[in-house]
C-alpha positions in Angstrom: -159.9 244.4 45.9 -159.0 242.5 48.9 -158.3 238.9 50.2 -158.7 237.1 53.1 -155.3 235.5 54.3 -154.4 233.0 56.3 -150.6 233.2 56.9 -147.6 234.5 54.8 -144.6 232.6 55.7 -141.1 233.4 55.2 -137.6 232.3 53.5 -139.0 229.0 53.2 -136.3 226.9 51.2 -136.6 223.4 49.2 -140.3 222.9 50.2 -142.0 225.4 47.2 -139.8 224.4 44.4 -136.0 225.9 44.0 -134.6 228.8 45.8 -135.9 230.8 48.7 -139.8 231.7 48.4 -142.4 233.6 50.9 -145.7 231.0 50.7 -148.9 233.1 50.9 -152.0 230.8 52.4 -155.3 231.5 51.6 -158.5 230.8 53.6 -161.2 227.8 52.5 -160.9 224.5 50.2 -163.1 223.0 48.1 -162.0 219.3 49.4 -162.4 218.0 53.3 -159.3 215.7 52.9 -159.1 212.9 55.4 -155.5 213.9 56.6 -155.7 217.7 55.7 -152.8 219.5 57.7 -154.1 222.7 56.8 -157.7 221.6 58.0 -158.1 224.9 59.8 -158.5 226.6 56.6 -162.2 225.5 56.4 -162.8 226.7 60.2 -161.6 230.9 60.2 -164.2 231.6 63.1 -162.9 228.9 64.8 -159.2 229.9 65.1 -159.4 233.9 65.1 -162.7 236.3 66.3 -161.6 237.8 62.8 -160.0 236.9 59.4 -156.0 236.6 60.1 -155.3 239.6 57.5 -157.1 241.2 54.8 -154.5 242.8 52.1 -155.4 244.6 49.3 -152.9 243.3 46.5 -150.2 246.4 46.8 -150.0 245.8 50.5 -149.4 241.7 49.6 -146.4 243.0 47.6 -144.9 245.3 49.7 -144.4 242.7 52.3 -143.4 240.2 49.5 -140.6 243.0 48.6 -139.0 242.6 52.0 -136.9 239.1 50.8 -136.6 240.1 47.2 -132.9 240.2 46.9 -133.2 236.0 48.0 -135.9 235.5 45.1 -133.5 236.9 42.6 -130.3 235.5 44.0 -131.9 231.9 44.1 -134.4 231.6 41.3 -136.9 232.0 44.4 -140.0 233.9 44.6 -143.6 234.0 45.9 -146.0 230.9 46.3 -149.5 230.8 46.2 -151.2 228.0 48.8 -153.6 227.4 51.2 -156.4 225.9 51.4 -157.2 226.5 47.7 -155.7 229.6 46.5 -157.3 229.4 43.0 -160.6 230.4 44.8 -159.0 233.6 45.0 -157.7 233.7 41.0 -158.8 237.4 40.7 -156.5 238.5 43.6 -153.8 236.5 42.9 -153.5 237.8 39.3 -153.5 241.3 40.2 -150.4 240.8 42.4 -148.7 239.4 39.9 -149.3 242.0 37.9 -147.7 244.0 40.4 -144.6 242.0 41.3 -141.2 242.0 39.4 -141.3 239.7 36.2 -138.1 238.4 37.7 -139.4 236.3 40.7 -140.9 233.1 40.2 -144.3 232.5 40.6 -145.6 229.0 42.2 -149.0 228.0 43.2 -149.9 224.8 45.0 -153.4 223.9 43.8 -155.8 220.4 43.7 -156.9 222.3 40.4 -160.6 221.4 41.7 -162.5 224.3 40.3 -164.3 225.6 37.5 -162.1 226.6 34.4 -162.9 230.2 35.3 -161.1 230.2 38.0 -157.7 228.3 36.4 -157.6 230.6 33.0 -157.0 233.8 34.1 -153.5 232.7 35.8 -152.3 231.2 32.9 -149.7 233.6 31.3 -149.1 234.5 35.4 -147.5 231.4 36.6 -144.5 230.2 36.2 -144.8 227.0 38.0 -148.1 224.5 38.9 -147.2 222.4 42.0 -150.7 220.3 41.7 -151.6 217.3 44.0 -153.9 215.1 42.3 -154.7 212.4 45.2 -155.5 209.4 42.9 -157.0 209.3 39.7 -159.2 206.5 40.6 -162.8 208.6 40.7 -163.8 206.2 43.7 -160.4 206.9 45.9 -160.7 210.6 44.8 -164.3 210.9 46.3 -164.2 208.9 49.6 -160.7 210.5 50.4 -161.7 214.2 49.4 -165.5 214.3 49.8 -165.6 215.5 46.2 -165.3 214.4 43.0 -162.6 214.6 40.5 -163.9 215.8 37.2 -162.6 219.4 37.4 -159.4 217.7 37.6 -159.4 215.9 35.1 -161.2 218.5 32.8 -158.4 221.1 33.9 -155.3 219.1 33.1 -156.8 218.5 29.4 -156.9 222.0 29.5 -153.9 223.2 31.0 -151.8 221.0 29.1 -152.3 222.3 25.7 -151.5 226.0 27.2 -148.8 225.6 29.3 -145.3 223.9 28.6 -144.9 220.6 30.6 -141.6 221.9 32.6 -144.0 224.1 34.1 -146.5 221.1 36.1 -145.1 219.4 39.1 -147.7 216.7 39.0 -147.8 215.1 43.0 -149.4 211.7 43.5 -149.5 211.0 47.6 -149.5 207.0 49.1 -152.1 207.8 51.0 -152.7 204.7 53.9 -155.8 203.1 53.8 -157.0 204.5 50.7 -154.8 203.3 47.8 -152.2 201.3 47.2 -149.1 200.2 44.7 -151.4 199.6 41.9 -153.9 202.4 42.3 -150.4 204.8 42.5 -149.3 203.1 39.6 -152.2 203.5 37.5 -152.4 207.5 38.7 -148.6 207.6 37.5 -149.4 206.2 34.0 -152.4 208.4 33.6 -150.3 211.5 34.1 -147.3 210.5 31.8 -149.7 209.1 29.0 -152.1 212.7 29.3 -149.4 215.2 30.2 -146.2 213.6 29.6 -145.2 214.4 33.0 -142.7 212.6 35.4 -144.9 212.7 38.5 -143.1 213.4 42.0 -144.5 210.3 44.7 -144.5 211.1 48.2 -146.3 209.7 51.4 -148.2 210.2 54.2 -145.7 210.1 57.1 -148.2 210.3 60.2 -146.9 212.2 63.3 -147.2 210.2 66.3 -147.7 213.4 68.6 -150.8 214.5 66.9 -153.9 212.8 66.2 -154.9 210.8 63.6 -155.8 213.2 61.5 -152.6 215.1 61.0 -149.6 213.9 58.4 -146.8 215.8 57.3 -145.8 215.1 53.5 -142.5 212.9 52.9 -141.3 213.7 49.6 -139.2 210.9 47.1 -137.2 213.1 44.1 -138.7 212.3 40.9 -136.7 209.4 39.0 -136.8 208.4 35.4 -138.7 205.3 36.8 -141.0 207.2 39.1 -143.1 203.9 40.7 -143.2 203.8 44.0 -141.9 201.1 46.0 -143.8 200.8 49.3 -144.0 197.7 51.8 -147.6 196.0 51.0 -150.3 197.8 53.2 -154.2 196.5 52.5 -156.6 199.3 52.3 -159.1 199.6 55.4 -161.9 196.4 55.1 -164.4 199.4 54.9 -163.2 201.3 52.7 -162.7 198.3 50.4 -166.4 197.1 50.9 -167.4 200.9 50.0 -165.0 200.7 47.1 -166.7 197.6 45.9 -170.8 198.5 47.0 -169.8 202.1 44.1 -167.8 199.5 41.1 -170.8 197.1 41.3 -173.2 199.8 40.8 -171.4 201.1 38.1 -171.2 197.8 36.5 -174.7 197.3 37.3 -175.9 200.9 35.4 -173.3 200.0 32.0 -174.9 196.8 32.1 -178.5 198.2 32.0 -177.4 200.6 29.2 -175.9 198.3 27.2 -179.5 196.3 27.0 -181.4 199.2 26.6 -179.1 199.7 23.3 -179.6 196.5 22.5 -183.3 196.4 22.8 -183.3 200.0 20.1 -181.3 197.6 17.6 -184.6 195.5 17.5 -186.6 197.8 16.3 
């Protein structure tokens, strides 16, 4: 077995959870996020006339063995990223079944993927660092270009399997697609599903790259964890978009409920 990498990066501190870590970044994504700063994971031939690296899982290790003494010194260890690293479950599990128990094992996931690919990692990893964009299905979409219901189905699921120290449940501001309320709501959705304290970060754009390229400002969780943000409108499109999908939702319950109504008669 062998994977297609996109970069190993090393003694990486306070970005991947506690203690020194070596992030491993895998190649494609299921979502095309508006403000992706890993966009080039969707575009390999691109960047390189050939994959960055191919490993087979021993040869993953044996460079993840070079900073071992910091994994164990500081409650550090390997992280899984990307792109979407649980599109590459299989080979993730069989490194871990290679590496010492000892090291902590992260993965940074949007958990947007079938079951299949979540439940063989279960009893692997030691911490889920998952960002869930917005709950709201209609922010979710137009920001992702996807859907949200493997999300949702997946944290049902994980929950009942995994303890809830171990999910680090990340709700981004993200401008011009939600705002204080639509955070808010994602924030009591998580505590009331997973009783999770969610970490809420921003957007912080960059003004030396286009618009297209963010870099994530994190807050610390706090026992009150909503965000207090000046007031910023969503785009006027977006908004009309927003409003065009409720009413036709609204439009399709309404048409079921008389449908319903007209069975009763008879």
């Amino acid at each position: 077995m062998k994977s297609d990498i996109m970069s190993i990066s090393r003694l990486r501190m306070a970005t991947d959870g506690e203690g020194v870590s070596t992030l491993v970044a895998f190649f494609n994504c299921p979502l095309h996020c508006k403000y992706c700063i890993n966009e080039y994971c969707h575009k390999k031939s691109m960047f390189f006339e050939k994959a960055r690296a191919i490993y087979t899982p021993k040869e993953l290790v044996d460079i993840l063995k070079r900073d071992e003494i910091y994994y164990l010194m500081t409650g550090g260890g390997v992280v899984f990223g990307g792109g979407e690293p649980l599109l590459q479950s299989a080979f993730i599990h069989e490194v871990c079944q290679l590496i010492d128990p000892r090291w902590k094992k992260r993965i940074e996931t949007s958990l947007n993927v079938p079951w299949e690919l979540v439940e063989p990692l279960i009893g692997d990893i030691d911490e889920w660092i998952i960002d869930i964009k917005d709950m709201d299905p209609d922010i979710y979409e137009l920001y992702t270009e996807k859907d949200n219901k493997n999300v949702i189905d997946n944290l049902l699921k994980i929950r009942t399997l995994v303890f809830p120290e171990q999910l680090r449940i990340r709700i981004p501001y993200i401008k011009n697609y939600n705002d204080e309320k639509d955070v808010e709501r994602s924030i009591d959705w998580v505590m009331e599903n997973l009783n999770v304290i969610p970490d809420v970060f921003r957007y912080m754009f960059l003004p030396h790259t286009n618009e297209k390229h963010w870099r994530e400002e994190e807050s610390e969780p706090r026992e009150d964890p909503k965000p207090v943000y000046k007031k910023e409108e969503k785009d006027p499109r977006l908004k009309t978009k927003l409003e065009r999908r409720k009413e036709k939702r609204e439009a399709r319950r309404e048409a079921q409920a008389q449908r319903n109504q007209t069975k009763n008669l008879f």
